[in-house]
N, C-alpha and C positions, 0 to 999 in steps of 0.2 A: 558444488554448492550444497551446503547440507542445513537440516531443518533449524540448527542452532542460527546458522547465517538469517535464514527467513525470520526466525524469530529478533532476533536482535535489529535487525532492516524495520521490524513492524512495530517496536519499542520504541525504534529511534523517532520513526514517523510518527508515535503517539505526541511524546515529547516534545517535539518542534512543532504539533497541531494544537497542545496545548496554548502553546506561548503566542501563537497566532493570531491577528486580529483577522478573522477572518467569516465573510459571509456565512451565517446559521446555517443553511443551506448546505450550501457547500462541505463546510465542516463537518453537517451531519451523512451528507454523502463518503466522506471520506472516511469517517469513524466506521459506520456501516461494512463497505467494503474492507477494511484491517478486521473487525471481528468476524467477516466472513472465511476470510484468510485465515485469522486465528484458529476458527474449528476445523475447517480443512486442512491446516497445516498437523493437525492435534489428529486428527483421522485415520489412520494407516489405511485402511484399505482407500481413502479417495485417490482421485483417479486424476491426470492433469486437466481435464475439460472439468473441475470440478473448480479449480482456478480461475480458468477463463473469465467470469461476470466480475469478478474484483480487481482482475488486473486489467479488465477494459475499462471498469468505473475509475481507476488509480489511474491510468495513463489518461483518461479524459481530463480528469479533475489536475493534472501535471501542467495539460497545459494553460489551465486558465490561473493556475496561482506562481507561473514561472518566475512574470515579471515582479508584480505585485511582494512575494512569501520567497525570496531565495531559497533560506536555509530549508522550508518547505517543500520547494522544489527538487530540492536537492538529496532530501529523503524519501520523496517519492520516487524521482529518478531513479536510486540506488534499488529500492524494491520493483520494479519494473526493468529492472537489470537482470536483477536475481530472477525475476520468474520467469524472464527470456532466456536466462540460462538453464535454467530445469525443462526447460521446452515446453511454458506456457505464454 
């Protein structure tokens, strides 16, 4: 998995959060965690436990717009993939 992939996972989920109708809240929690990702991902020296609070807030926030936000779901899925595969 490499940083181009995270990056393009956190695009896609900007994109499809965009198009969303989705509780203020909520939304704003998930923007939150992607730009926390963003700087971390941009970081070289961060660390994986430096991940951790975005992709517990992105796996929280998965399950409540699963049913409701497919396409949403479905790009947050994919980025909670990714950083289970980098070993976050």
């Amino acid at each position: 998995m490499s940083d181009s992939d995270l990056r393009e996972a956190i695009d896609h989920l900007r994109e499809a959060l965009d198009g969303a109708q989705l509780d203020p809240t909520r939304a704003t929690r998930i923007r939150q965690a992607l730009d926390e990702l963003t700087a971390v991902a941009a970081d070289a020296d961060a660390t994986p436990a430096a991940h951790a609070a975005p992709h517990e807030t992105l796996a929280e926030q998965l399950e409540h717009v699963a049913e409701e936000h497919p396409a949403l779901a479905t790009g947050l899925g994919r980025l909670v993939d990714i950083l289970a595969k980098i070993g976050i």
